[in-house]
N, C-alpha and C positions, 0 to 999 in steps of 0.2 A: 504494500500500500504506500504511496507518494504520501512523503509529507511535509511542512512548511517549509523544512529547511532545504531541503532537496529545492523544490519552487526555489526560495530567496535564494540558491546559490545557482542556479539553473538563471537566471534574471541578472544577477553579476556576469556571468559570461559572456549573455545578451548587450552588454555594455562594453566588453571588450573581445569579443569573439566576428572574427570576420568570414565564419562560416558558412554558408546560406544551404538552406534545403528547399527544391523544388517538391510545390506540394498543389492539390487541386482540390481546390473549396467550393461548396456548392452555397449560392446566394441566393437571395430573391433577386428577380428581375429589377426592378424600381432601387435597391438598393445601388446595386451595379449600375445602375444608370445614374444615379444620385454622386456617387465615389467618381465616376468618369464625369459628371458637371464640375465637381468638388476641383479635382485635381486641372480640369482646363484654366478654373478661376483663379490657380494658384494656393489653393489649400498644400496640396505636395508636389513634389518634384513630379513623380508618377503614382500609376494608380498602387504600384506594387508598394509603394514608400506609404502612400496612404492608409492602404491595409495593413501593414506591420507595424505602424504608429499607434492607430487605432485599436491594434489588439492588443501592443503589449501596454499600452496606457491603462484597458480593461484590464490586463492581468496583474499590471500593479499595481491598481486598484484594489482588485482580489487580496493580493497577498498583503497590504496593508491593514485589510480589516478582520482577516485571519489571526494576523500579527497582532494586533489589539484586542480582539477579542480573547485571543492564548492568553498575551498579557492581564489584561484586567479580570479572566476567571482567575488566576494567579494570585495578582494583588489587586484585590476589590478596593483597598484604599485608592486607588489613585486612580477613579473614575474621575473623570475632568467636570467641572462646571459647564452644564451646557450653554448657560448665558455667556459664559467668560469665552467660550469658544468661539461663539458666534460674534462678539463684541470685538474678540482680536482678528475673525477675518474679517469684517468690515471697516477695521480702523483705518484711520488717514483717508476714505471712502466718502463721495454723498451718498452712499445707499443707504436708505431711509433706515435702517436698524442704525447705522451710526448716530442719526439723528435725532431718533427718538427711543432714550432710552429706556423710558419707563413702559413704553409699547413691548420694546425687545425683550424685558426682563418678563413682563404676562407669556410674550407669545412661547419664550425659553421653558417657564415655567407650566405653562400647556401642554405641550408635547413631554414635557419631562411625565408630568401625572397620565397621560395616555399610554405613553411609552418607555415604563419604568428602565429595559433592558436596553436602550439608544445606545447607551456604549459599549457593553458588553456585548451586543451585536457586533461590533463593529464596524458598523455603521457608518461612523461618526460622520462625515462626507454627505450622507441622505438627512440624516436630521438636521442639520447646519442648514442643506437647504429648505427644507421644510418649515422653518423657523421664517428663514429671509422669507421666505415667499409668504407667509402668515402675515409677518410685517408690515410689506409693501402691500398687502390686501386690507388690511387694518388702518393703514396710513392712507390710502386712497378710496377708501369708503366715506361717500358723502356724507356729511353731518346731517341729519332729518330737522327740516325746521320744527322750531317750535311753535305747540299751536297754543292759542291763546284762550 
């Protein structure tokens, strides 16, 4: 059975490894069509740079929140503050959580009582957004006049 550290070391090599292996992936149509506008616009050099980007971004991703969640079933003390999280990637930002902080602290605190396990999942990456995106719906919700 493959496991994190095999991945994390297997992902080091990926970084200095000038290996390549020819491989055939099967896509959805519209995707393939999506990745060949991408790459015209200058998202990548080629489509093939596009899809290796793409996947191993996902796979670092993967192994990030494996890597966290290992961690924090380990040491439960050091679940992170999810306001404090969310406050230092918006900092030096206008994204309305930077702005408004007592929205950010309700919406952190929200998701925390829905979603006791956010970090132990390891997650953290999906809750952070789910957070900003609360905010900026909270921050852009009209105010209802008052009726008299």
């Amino acid at each position: 059975m493959a496991t994190l550290f095999e991945l994390l070391a297997t992902l080091d090599e990926l970084d200095s490894s000038g290996d390549v292996k020819a491989t055939s992936v099967r896509m959805p149509e519209a995707l393939h069509q999506a990745v060949a506008i991408a790459t015209e616009l200058g998202m990548a050099e080629s489509f093939t740079a596009a899809t290796n980007d793409a996947l191993a971004s996902r796979v670092r991703a993967f192994a990030r929140q494996r890597a966290l969640a290992a961690h924090l079933a380990r040491f439960p003390q050091d679940q992170p503050d999810l306001e404090a999280v969310v406050r230092r990637r918006v900092s030096g930002t206008d994204h309305p959580a930077a702005l408004h902080e007592q929205v950010t602290v309700a919406a952190a605190q929200r998701y925390e009582q829905r979603h006791p396990d956010w970090a132990v999942s390891g997650d953290v990456d999906h809750a952070v957004e789910q957070v900003l995106e609360l905010v900026e719906m909270l921050v852009e919700m009209p105010v209802p006049a008052a009726t008299a």
